[in-house]
Structures are given as structure tokens and as C-alpha cells.
N, C-alpha and C positions, 0 to 999 in steps of 0.2 A: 860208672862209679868204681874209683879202686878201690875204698873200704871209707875206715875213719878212726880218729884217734883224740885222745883227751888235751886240752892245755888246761895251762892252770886253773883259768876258766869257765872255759868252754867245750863244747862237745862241737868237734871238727868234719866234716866231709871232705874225703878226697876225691876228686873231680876228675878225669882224663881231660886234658887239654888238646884243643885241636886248634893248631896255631893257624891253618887252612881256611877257618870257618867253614862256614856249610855251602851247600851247593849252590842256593840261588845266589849269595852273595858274592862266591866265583863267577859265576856266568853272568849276569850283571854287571861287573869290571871286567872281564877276560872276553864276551861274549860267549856265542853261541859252540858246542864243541863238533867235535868230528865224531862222523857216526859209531868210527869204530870206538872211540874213549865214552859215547853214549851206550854203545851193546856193553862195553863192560862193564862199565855202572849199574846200568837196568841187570846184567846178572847179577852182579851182588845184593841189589836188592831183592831179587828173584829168591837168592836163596834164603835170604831172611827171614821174606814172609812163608816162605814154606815152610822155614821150622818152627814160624809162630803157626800157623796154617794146621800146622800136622798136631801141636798140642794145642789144637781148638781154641786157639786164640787171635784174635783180631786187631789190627794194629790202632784202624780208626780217625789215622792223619797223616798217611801219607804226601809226603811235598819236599821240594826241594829243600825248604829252610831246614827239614827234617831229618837231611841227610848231611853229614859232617864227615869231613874229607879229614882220613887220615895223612896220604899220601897222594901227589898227583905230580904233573912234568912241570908244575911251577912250584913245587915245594922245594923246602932246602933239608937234605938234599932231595932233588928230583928224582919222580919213580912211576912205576906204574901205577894206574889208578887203586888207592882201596879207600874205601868209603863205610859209615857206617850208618847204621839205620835210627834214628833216637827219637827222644820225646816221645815215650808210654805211658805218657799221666792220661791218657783217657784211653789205651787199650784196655780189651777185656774177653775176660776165659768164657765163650760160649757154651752153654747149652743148654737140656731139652728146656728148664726155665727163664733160659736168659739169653736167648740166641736173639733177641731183640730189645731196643730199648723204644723210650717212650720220646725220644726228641733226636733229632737228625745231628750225626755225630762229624766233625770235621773242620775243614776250612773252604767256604763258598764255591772258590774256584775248583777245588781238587773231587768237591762232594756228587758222587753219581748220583744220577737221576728217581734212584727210588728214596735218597734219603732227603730229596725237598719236596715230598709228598705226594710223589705220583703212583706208590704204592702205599697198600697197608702196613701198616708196622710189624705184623706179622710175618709178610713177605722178604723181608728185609736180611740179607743176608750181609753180615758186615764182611766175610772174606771176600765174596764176591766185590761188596765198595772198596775194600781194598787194589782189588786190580782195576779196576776202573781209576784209582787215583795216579797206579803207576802208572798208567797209559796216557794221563795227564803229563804224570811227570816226565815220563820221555817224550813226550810232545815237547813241551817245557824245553828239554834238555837239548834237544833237537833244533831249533826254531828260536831259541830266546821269546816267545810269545807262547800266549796261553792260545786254548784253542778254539774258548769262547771269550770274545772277549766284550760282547756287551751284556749287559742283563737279558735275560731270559731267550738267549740266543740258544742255549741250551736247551729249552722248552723247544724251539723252531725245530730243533736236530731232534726228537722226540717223533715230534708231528712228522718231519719228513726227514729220517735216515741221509738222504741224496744229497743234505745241505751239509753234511761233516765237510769242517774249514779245511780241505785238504791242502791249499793254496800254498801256506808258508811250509808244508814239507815237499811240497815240488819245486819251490823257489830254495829250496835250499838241498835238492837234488839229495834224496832221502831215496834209499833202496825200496823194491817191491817189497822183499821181507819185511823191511824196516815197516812200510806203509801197513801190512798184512799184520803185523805185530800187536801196533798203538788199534790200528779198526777190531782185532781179535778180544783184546782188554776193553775195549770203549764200546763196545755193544751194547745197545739197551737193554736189551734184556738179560737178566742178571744170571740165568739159567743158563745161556747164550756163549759169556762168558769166557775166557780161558781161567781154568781153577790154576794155583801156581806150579803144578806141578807141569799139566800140561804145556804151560807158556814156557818151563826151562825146556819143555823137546822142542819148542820151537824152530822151524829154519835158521829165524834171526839170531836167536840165541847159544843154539847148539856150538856156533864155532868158538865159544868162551867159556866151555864146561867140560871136562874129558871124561865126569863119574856120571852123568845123566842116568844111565840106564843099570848102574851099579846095585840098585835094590835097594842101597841105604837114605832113609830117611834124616839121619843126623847129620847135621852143621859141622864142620869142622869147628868153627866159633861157637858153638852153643856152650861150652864148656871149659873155666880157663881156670887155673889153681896158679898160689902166687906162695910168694913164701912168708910167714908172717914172723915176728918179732925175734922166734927163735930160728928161725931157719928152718923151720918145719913148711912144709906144701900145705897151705889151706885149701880143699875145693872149694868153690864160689856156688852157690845153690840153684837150684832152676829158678827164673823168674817171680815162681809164688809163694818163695820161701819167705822174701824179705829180710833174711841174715845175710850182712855183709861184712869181709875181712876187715879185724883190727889192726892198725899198722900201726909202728910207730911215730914217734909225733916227730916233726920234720926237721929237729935240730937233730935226731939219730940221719943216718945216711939213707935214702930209698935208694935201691939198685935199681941198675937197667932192668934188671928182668922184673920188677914190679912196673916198673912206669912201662916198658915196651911190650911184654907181652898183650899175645890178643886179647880182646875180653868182648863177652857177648855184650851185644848192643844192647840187648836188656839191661843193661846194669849203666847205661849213660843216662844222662839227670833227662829228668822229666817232671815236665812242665804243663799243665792242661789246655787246652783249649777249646773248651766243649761249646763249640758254636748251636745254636739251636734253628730249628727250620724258620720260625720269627724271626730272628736275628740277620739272621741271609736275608731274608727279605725288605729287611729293614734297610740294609748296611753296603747290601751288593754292589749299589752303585757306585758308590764311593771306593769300595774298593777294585772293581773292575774296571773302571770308566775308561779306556784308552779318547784323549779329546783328543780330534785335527787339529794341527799346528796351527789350523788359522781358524776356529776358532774359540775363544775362550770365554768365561764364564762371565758372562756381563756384571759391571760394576757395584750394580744396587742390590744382589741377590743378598749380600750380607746385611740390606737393612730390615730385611722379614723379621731377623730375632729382634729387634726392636718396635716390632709391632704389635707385640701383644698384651693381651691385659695386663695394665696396671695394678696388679693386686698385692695383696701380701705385705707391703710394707705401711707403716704408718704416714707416705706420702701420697696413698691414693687419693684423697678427695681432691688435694691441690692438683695435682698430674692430670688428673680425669678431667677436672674444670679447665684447664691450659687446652690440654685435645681435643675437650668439645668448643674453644671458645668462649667458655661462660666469664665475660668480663669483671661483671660486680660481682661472681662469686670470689673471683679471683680476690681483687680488691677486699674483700669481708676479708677473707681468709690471714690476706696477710695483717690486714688490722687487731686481726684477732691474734697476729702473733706466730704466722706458718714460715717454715723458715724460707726467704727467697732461692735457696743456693743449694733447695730438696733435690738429689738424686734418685729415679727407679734403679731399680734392679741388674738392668743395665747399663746403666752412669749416665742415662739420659738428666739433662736439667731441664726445670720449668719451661726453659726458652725454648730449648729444643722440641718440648711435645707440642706447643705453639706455634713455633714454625714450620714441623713437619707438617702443618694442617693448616697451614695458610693462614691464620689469628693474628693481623697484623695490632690490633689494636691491644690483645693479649701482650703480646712480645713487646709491643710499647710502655706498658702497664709494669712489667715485670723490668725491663730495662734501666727505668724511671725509678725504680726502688732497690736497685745496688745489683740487679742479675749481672752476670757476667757474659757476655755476646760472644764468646770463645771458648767456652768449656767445652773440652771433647769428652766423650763417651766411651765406656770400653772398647768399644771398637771405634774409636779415635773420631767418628762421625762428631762436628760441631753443629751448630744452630746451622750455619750457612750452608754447610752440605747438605741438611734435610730440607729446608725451602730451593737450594738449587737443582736439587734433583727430583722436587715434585712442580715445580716451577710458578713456585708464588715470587713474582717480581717484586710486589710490594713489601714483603717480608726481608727479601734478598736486600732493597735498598735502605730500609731501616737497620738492616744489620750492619750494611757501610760505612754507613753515617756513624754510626755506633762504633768502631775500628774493629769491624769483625777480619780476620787472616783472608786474603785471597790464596792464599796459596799452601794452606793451610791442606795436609795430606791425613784419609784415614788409614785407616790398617792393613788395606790394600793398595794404599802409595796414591788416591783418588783425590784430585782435587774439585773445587766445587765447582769448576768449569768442565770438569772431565766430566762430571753426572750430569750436567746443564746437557752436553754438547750430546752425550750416550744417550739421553731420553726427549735427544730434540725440542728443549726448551730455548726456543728462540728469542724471548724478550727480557729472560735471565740473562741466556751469552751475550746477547748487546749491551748489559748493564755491565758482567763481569771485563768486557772486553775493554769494555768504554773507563773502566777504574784501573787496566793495568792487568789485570790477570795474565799469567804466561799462557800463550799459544801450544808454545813447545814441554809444557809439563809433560812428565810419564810419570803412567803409576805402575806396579810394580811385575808388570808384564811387557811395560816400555810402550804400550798406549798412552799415543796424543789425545789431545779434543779432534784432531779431522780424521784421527784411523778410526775412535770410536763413534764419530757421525756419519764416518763411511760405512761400519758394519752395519748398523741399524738405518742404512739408506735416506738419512735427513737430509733434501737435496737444497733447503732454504740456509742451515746452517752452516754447512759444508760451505756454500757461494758466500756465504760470510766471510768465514774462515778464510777462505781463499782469498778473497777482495781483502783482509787482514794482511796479507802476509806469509800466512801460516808454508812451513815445508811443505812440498807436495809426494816429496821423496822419502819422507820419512822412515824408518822401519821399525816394529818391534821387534821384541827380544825372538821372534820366529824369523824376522828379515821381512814382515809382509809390510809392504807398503799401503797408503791406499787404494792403487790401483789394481795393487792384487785381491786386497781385502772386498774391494767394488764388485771386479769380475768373477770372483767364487761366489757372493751374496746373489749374482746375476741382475745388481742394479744399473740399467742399463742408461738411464738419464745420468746418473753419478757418474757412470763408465765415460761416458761420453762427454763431460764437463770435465774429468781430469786429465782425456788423452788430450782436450782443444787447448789444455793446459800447459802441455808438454810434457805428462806424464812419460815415464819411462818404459816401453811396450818389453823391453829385452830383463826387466827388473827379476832377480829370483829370492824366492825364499829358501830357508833352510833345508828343503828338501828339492832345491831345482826349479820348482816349479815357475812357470814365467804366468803372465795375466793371461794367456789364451789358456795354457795348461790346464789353468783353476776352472775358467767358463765351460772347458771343454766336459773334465774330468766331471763339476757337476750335471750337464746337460741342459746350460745355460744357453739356448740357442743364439739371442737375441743379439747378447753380448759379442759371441762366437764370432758371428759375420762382421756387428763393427768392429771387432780388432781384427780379423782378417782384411778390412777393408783400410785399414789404418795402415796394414804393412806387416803385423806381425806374424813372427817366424811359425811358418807350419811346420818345422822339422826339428825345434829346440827339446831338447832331453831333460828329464830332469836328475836325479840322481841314481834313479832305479833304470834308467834308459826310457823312459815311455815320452813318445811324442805325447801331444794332443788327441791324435786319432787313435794311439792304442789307449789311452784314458776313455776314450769314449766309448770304443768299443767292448774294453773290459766292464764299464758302467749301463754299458746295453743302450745308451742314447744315439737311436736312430738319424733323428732329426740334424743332430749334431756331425755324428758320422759320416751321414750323409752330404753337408754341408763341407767338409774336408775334404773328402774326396774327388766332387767335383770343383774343387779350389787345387786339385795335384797333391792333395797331400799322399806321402809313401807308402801304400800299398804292403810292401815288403821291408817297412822298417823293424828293425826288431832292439827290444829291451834287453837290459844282463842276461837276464833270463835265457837270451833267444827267444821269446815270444813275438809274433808280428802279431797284427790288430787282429787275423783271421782266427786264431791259434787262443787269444785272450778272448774273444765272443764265445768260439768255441767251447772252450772252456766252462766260460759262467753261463753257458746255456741260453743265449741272446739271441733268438732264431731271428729276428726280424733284422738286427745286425750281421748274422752270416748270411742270411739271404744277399742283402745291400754288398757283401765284401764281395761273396764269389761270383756274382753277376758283374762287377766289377773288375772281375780276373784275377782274384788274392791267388798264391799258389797254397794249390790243395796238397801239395807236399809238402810243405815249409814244415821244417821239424823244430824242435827248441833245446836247448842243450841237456835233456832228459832223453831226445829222439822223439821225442811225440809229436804226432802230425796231428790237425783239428779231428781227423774219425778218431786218433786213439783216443785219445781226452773225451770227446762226445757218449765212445762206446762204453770208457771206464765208467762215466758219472749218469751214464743212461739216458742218453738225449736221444728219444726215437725219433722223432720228425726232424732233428737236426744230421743226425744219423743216414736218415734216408735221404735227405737231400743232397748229402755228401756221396753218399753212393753212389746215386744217381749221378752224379757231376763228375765221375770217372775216379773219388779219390782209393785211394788202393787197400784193398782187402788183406794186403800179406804186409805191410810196413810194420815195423818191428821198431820197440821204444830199445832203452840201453840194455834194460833187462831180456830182450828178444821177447817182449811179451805181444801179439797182434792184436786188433781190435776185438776178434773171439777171445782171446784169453782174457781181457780188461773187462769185459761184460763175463763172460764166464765166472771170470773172478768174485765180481761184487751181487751175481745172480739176477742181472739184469734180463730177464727171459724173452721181453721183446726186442730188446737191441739186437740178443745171441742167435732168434730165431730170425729177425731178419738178414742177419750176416748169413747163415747157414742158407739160407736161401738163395744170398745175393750168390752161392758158391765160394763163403771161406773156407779154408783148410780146416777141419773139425780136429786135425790128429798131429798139429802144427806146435813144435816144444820151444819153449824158453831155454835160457842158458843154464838153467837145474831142473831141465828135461820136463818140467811140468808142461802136458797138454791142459784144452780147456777143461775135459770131464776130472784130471786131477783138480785144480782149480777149484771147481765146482763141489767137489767132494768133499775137501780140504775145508772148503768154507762155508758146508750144509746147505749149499743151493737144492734143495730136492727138484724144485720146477727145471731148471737148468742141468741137472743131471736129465731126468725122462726126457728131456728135449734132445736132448746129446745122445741117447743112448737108443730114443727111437731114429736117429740120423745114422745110425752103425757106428759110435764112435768105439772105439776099441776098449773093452773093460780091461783088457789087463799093461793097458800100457804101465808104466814106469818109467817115476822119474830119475835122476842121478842116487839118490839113496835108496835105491830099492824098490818106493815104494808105491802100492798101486792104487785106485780110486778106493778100493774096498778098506784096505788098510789104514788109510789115512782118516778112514770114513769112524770106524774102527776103536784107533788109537784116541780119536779125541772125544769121544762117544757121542754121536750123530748116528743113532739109532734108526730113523727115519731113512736115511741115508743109506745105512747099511744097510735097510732088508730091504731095499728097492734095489742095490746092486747084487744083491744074493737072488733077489725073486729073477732078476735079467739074467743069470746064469755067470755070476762072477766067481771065481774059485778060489775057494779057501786054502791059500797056502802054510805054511812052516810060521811064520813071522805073524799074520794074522793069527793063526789058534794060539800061539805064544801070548800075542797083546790081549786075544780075547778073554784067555785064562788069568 
């Protein structure tokens, strides 16, 4: 806010404008950014929340939309990144009585784990949920995806640490640091934590900051004076003053130096958003939901809000008598003067609640006394769409008779053949087909009647359909046809009635995908082999590079896997990524699929455009028994990712204790550095493995190595205070140097 000022009527706010808008709005059109315009972002917000941090205030809704770009390489003119941090309608000054509140503060996706009620309210430190959101947000920022992104997938990452999505920052080749950063902030446990100050000495961070270690706790931005009416320097007050500069009213001149100069991000508009732990739970789905392209929300789900009590309006008794079928009450009713042409709540008419309920003789009744056989509903649903989508035929053909619309669309683009054909009403579609209804309808996802009797597997209507006419090539708005729609559902009689068809085996959707892709990628076996046996391509890609068999493999389906491979499928094919099929099991921990790869001959070297071989990946994510069978199988102890990190430093890292103690066994290098000199026991130090240190440390690993900055297990143990840590390296004889009694003091 730059102040405000009077008109003749009004009392004005002056606003700073950010013609950039905010960050998620950028990276949603612009895409996903480069790491380094991410480090310098996450440090400006670093600094922000530390100066809210440092005067015991709590931001409370950290997130991209939050953050509003002053300046970036696509602004006019174009510059480096500066960004500002806003919306403080629900920050607040903690303490000893209010360092907590009574309802979980935030926005779903950005909200740590203790504020959807896995702690006491008492536990709940909001600066802490503050870095847990930025870690979000640099996830976010990093990836263009969140990093849970179904419901209570978050709760899974609780229960087991090991399932953190690391996936989309490996797929988008995200530095160790980088990775070391977002896991540092995103730690469950709130104590756990990096507080902000620590996360600016960050590795990741440090190359965007030159005052780190300066002593000063003040913002450059925390403080910005402007000049008001007369030319005098107003200062702007701290955050909890609530007095803001008067300016003149805008027919006088604002100077650049009002509109340009800095100004704390306190003082930009804010707006609330006090989501509650309810309300997330209520709401999450909807907002998180990422749905597969192929498949979408079935047609009738919109008729649920028109299923419920009739109450409330002075048309219950008619409405309720039509639903239950009560004839001669009906009849009484209108004698007595009800009006025919009553709507519920929903804009449902007479006809309609009697047709959804199959009352053929109701609906005759009501017809017979001026109803109208075409009234649609707020949600556009008529008579005809509720008997063809519960499939009362007799209903349906009294409405014809009657010039009910065939083709007649509700609010989802749905016609009454499209419900018929979606819920497999067979002697509905032969009435509607047999009056003319279009084949080729779509509603407003570009579903036909044969893609939607393809997804729900209707194998009597579909042979209709087909013997009709109908396209067989069709596509929706995804490009699935229903051959692809067949082989992801893994209906394997439909599969096979649309290839005898002439179905198109080479057919892609929007994301590449061809019909074996989908079978494969679901572990659809059945399917799998008749299209392999049809002809179709073992080797086609789809957009991301994955055959069939890296789909499979990445989905852990054995059977499937299996099934390719002795078909010849590529062994050594690899996605954008560089991932082969051995390297994607690998990965998501699929032992019965590396088993099937390396007895197969996968190469146990195959590295991926990160450098990672299947043990580094195994070692980082903790896969013992996949781990040991790769050892066993000759694959290499010293291979190094891009960052020079080996399989001990990736287990090191993430304090994996039985992976590090079998590597150390198997005779890894214990004293082996990365390209910022970090060994495993730094590693370990760095990121309070204490098991992993005493394991390192009874193997002789060297306590005072050092990495490129200096610094040694003790100190790094030290600086971020892992107390545990440090008097396990003091009790082993670590020595207290210059830089250590400095940090300690």
C-alpha cells in the first residue's frame, strides 16, 4: 500500500500495481523456471520471512499466488528477478499467549502437516508452517506441480518419510542442494525444520546472499519513507502501527520516487484466507484433484444435487407424490387446483420427478393436463435425460410420443443417448437410436455414446453402436479414441471387438500414448498380449519418451513386464529423462520388476541424464533388498550422479542406515567427496543422521574432513543445532576449532 488520499467523496487507497501479477499466474503461462531464477526467488522470500520471523510474526499463507513480481526477464522493461511477498490478512504477532490458534491457518495444498491435525494446537508453531510452505513453494516453482497432489497423499509422506514425490525434481534435473533445501523445509517434524535464518546459510542459498553472516537482522525493505504533499520524507511505520502515508489525490502529480521506491511487503493489500482444518477436508479434492487425461468424471454425477429431499417449498406434496408414483394423489391434487408446471428447488418439474422414477402412468397423468415434456432443470437435465439415464424405456417412449428433444444437451453438453449409452441402458438406446438420435453427439469433453459405453465396458451397447454406424475412430477433447479408452479400462472383450473392427493400434492421445501404452502403463495384462498379438508397436513413445515397458516397469507390473520382454521388447530403451525400464523400477522400488529386468541383462550401468545408475536411486530412496541384489549383480560401488555424489553418500544423505551399512560392507569408499567436497559422514552430519554417523564413525571415517567451505562434521552439526549430533562427534574425539566456538557462541 502507498498510502491514501480524499476525493470529493470518497476516502481512496493507493495500491502498488504489479503489472507482472504473481507468481503462479507467471509459471502457469510461462512454465516451470530455471533453478537458478528459483534460488533467487526462494531468497527473497527467505529474507522476508525472517524479518517477519525475527519480530515474532508469522506469515500464515505462504504460496505462489502470494507472491507478486515486481520485476522479472519478461517484464517491460526486463530485469532480474524481484518479487514481493503479500496478502497478510491472516498473519499474526505470536506469543507467550498466542503462539497458537484454534483452527489450521492457510491454503490446503501449501498447509504443513501439524496444521491438519496431526499435532495439538499447542504444538503448532506457525513459523515453522511457514517454511514448510516455502518448501512447497519452491517445489511449486521448480516442477510447475505441487508435491502432493492427491488427497491425503500427504498423510502417506507422514506414515512413511521414503514416499516424498521426489520424482518431478529429478525429472526436471534439480541440483543435490536444491533437493537438500525443499527436504530441509519439508521435514515433518516441526522442530526438524530449517528456522529462516538457517535456511539463508543454506548451500542452496548462500550463492544469492553476500550479508549472510553480517550480524544484521534488518531487511533492507523493512523500512521505506516517501515524500508526502509537501515534500517532506514521511517514514512508513512497522507493520502494527496501521498509519499509512497521505498522498495527494491523483489529479496533483505522484512522482517516480512515490510509485518506484521500495516498500515493505507489509504494506501490500491483503486479503484473508483463513481456511479451516474442516474446510480442507471438505474441499481438498476439488482443489487438488490432478484427473488422467483419459479419465473423466462420468456424466450422471451431476444428477446427485437433484436427488434429495423435496422439502422446503410449498410444492412438496405434488413433487413427493410424482417420486413416489402416487397416481390419484396426483390426480386429487391437481383437481384440487396444484399447479401442473410446479418446480423444486432445483427447476426439476412434476414430469421430471416421475420420470426419474420410472411412473410411467404419473408422467402420462401430468402430460394429459398441459405438463410440458421438455422443461429443463437448472442444470439443464429434462424429463428425457432422467428416464434415459435410469433406464425406464417406457417412460422414454411416452416422452417421444409426446415431442420430447432427442438431442436435447444438459449443462455438461449430455444428451439423452449419452446417459443411456454411459450407464448401459440398452432398450433405452435402441428406442433413442431407432427415433433418430445422433450417434456422433459430444458433450462437453467431446464424448460420444461408443467412447462413453467404451469406458464403463458395455459390450451389448457398444455392438449396437457399432452395427449402427457409429465412428470407431472417434476422439475426445484428450484425442482417446475407444480403443485407447478400451485398453486403459483393460476391457478385454471390447479390446477385441474394436481391433476385429479395424480399430487403429498406432491411435495416440494427447499425451502420445498409443493402446498398448495405456494397457501396459495400467497393468492390464490381458489386453497387453492381444495387442501385442494384433501387431502393435513395442517400441512407440509417447511424449515423455516411455515405451510400453518403461510404463510398466515404472508401475511395478510384473506380469506385464514380463510379457514385453519376452515379446523383444528394449531392454535399454530410455525416456527424456534417460531413464531405461531398469533405472524407472529402480527407482519406485519394484523389486519383483528389477529382479525380472536384471536376470534379463538390463545394464546395471545405464545412467539417466542426472548420472544416476539403478544402486544410486535404490541407495538415495533406501531400497535394501533391491540394493543388495544390485550389488550382488556386480553393479558399482564408486558410480557417481552429476553432483559426484556415490551410492554411500545418497544413503548417507537421507540417513538410510541399512543401505550405508551394507555398502560399507560391500567395501564402499566411506571417505569418497562430492564436487563440494562433501564425504558421507558430512552428509550425515548436515542432515542429523546420528545412526549414520556412529555407523561411519565406528568404520574410521575421518571426523575432520572438510568440505569446499571449510566446513567439518562437527560444525555443520553445530551451526544448525543437532545437538545429538554434536555431542556424539565431541564424545568420538572431534576437535573444536576457531569457526565451531564462533558458531557455538
Amino acid at each position: 500500500m502507498l498510502g491514501w488520499y480524499e476525493s470529493q467523496d470518497s476516502l481512496c487507497i493507493a495500491m502498488e500495481y504489479f503489472p507482472a501479477g504473481d507468481l503462479q499466474t507467471y509459471i502457469r503461462k510461462h512454465g516451470r523456471l530455471l533453478e537458478d531464477d528459483c534460488r533467487q526467488i526462494a531468497s527473497q522470500l527467505l529474507r522476508g520471512l525472517a524479518a517477519m520471523h525475527h519480530e515474532n510474526f508469522a506469515h500464515r499463507d505462504v504460496k505462489p499466488q502470494n507472491v507478486l513480481i515486481q520485476q522479472c526477464p519478461q517484464s517491460e522493461p526486463p530485469g532480474s528477478w524481484w518479487v514481493k511477498l503479500a496478502d497478510f490478512g491472516i498473519s499474526k504477532r505470536l506469543g507467550g499467549d498466542t503462539s497458537s490458534s484454534t483452527r489450521g491457518i492457510g491454503t490446503p495444498q501449501y498447509m504443513a502437516p501439524e496444521l491438519c491435525g496431526w499435532a495439538s494446537v499447542s504444538d503448532i508453531n506457525y513459523q515453522m508452517a511457514d517454511m514448510w510452505a516455502l518448501g512447497v513453494t519452491t517445489f511449486f516453482i521448480l516442477t510447475k506441480t505441487l508435491p502432493f497432489q492427491e488427497p491425503d497423499s500427504d498423510i502417506e509422506y507422514a506414515r512413511n518419510p521414503d514416499t516424498f514425490p521426489r520424482d518431478p525434481l529429478d525429472d526436471c534435473q534439480v541440483s543435490m542442494n536444491g533437493l537438500a533445501f525443499i527436504r530441509a523445509l519439508m521435514t515433518l517434524q516441526p522442530k526438524e525444520r530449517l528456522v529462516s535464518d538457517a535456511a539463508m546459510r543454506h548451500a542452496w542459498i548462500i550463492p544469492t546472499i553476500s550479508d549472510v553472516h553480517s550480524g544484521s537482522s534488518e531487511s533492507p525493505s523493512r523500512r521505506s519513507s516517501f515524500g508526502d504533499e509537501t515534500g517532506t520524507a514521511t517514514e512508513i511505520s512497522d507493520p502494527t502501527s496501521q498509519q499509512y502515508l497521505r498522498l495527494p489525490p491523483p489529479s496533483a502529480a505522484w512522482t517516480d520516487e512515490v510509485l518506484d521506491s521500495p516498500r515493505s511487503a507489509s504494506h501490500t493489500n491483503a486479503c484473508g484466507n483463513p481456511w479451516s482444518v474442516q474446510n480442507y477436508k471438505q474441499t481438498n479434492v476439488a482443489q487438488t484433484a490432478r484427473l488422467d487425461a483419459n479419465v473423466v468424471a462420468g456424466p450422471v454425477q451431476e444428477r446427485e444435487l437433484q436427488d434429495r429431499d423435496l422439502g422446503k417449498t410449498e410444492g412438496r406434496t405434488p413433487h413427493d407424490a410424482a417420486k413416489d408414483g402416487l397416481v390419484e394423489v396426483i390426480n386429487q391434487l391437481l383437481k384440487n387446483g396444484a399447479d401442473v408446471t410446479s418446480r423444486d428447488d432445483d427447476g426439476c418439474t412434476l414430469v421430471d420427478s416421475a420420470a426419474r422414477n420410472g411412473h410411467v402412468e404419473v408422467v402420462k397423468l401430468l402430460l394429459e393436463n398441459g405438463a410440458n415434456a421438455t422443461t429443463p432443470s437448472n442444470n439443464g437435465w429434462t424429463p428425457m435425460h432422467s428416464a434415459a439415464n435410469n433406464g425406464h424405456v417406457d417412460v422414454a417412449r411416452l416422452l417421444v410420443e409426446n415431442g420430447a428433444d432427442l438431442e436435447a444437451k444438459n449443462n455438461n453438453g449430455n444428451t439423452p443417448l449419452l446417459l443411456a449409452t454411459y450407464n448401459g441402458r440398452e432398450a433405452v438406446m435402441k428406442l433413442l437410436v431407432e427415433k433418430g438420435a445422433s450417434l456422433e453427439a459430444k458433450d462437453k469433453d467431446g464424448n460420444t455414446p461408443l467412447l462413453w459405453a467404451v469406458y464403463n465396458g458395455h459390450e451389448a451397447v457398444i455392438k449396437l453402436l457399432v452395427e449402427e454406424g457409429t465412428d470407431i475412430e472417434v476422439n475426445n477433447n484428450n484425442s482417446n479414441t475407444p480403443l485407447l479408452r478400451a485398453a486403459a479400462k483393460g476391457h478385454e472383450a471390447v479390446t477385441k471387438l474394436l481391433v476385429d473392427k479395424g480399430a487403429d493400434l498406432k491411435a495416440k492421445n494427447n499425451n502420445g500414448n498409443t493402446p498398448l501404452s495405456r494397457a501396459a502403463a495400467k497393468g492390464h495384462k490381458a489386453v497387453t498380449k492381444l495387442l501385442v498379438e494384433k501387431g502393435a508397436s513395442l517400441e512407440a513413445k509417447d511424449k515423455d519418451g516411455d515405451t510400453p515397458l518403461l510404463l510398466a516397469a515404472y508401475n511395478g507390473h510384473e506380469a506385464v513386464a514380463r510379457l514385453l520382454v519376452e515379446n523383444s521388447a528394449d531392454l535399454e530403451a530410455k525416456n527424456n529423462n534417460g531413464n531405461t525400464p531398469l533405472l524407472r523400477a529402480a527407482a519406485k522400488g519394484h523389486e519383483a520388476v528389477t529382479n525380472l529386468l536384471v536376470d534379463k541383462g538390463a545394464d546395471l550401468k545405464a545412467k539417466n541424464n542426472n548420472s544416476n545408475t539403478p544402486l544410486l536411486l535404490d541407495a538415495y530412496n533406501g531400497r535394501e533388498a533391491i540394493t543388495k541384489l544390485l550389488v550382488e549383480k556386480g553393479a558399482s560401488l564408486e558410480a557417481k550422479d552429476k553432483d559426484g555424489n556415490t551410492p554411500l553418500s545418497c544413503a548417507a544423505y537421507n540417513g538410510h542406515e541399512a543401505v550405508a551399512r551394507l555398502l560399507v560392507e560391500k567395501g564402499a569408499n566411506i571417505e569418497v567427496k562430492n564436487k563440494d567436497g562433501n564425504t558421507p559422514l558430512l552428509w550425515a552430519s548436515l542432515n542429523r543422521h546420528k545412526a549414520v554417523v556412529r555407523l561411519l564413525i565406528k568404520k574410521r571415517a575421518n571426523l575432520e574432513a572438510k568440505n569446499k567451505d571449510g566446513s567439518t562434521p562437527l560444525l555443520l552439526a553445530a551451526q544448525n543445532g543437532y545437538k545429538a549430533v554434536e555431542r556424539l562427534l565431541l564424545e568420538k574425539g572431534a576437535r573444536k576449532g576457531l569457526r565451531y566456538r564462533f558458531s557455538y557462541n
